[in-house]
C-alpha positions in Angstrom: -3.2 -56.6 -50.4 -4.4 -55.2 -53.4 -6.4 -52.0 -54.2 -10.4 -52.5 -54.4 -11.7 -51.4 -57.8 -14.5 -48.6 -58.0 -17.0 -50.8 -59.2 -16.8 -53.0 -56.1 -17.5 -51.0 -53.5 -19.5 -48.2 -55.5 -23.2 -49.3 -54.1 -22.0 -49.4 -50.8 -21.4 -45.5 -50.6 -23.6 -43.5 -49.2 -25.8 -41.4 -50.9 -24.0 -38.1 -50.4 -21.0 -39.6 -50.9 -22.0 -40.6 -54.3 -24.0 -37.3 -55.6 -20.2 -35.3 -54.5 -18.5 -37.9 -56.7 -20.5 -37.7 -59.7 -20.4 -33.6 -59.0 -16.9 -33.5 -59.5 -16.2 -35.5 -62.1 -12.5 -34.0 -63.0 -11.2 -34.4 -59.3 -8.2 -36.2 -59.2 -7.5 -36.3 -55.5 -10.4 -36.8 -53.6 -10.5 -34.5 -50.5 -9.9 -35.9 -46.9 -13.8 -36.4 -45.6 -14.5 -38.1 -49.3 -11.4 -40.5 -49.1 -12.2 -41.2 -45.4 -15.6 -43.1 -46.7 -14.0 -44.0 -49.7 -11.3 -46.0 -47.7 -14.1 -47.1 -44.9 -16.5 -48.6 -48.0 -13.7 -50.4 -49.4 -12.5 -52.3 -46.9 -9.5 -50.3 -45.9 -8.0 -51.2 -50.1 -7.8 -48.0 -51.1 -4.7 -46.3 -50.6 -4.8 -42.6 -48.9 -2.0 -40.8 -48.5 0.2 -38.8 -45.4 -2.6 -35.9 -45.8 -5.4 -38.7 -45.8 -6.2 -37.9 -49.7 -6.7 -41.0 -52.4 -5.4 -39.8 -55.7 -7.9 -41.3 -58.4 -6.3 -43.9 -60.6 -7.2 -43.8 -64.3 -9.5 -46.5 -64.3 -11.9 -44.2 -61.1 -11.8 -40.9 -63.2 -13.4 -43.2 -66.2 -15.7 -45.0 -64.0 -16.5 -41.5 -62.8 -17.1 -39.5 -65.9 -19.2 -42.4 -67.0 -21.6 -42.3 -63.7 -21.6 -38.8 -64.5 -23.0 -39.0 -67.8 -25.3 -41.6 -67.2 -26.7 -39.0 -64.5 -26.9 -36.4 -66.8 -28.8 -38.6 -69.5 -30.8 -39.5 -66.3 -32.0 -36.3 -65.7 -32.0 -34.7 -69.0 -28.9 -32.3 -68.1 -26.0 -31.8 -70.6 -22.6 -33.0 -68.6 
């Protein structure tokens, strides 16, 4: 079983899930109560590890940085 990519699962987060996300845009291990949903959303295909963290794969940090910036440019804030 393969991991999920981002942009799959993405819309089904929840809101506050979401807003944390594109908050911390340089995380690279998402914290325990973030991976939690993260791995609930997905389906269970995205890896966590002994600690119950998800280290972000390149291709999430991008995704990220880009949701990020598009909510910056949204709201008229410099990211």
């Amino acid at each position: 079983m393969g991991q999920r990519p981002i942009d799959e699962w993405w819309n089904e987060l929840d809101e506050p899930t979401k807003k944390w996300l594109i908050e911390n845009p340089g995380c690279v291990v998402l914290p325990r109560t973030v991976a939690n949903v993260v791995h609930q959303v997905s389906g269970g295909h995205v890896a966590q590890d002994q600690h119950g963290e998800h280290q972000l794969s390149q291709a999430e940090q991008s995704f990220l940085r880009a949701k990020c910036k598009a909510a910056g440019a949204a709201t008229g804030k410099r990211v």
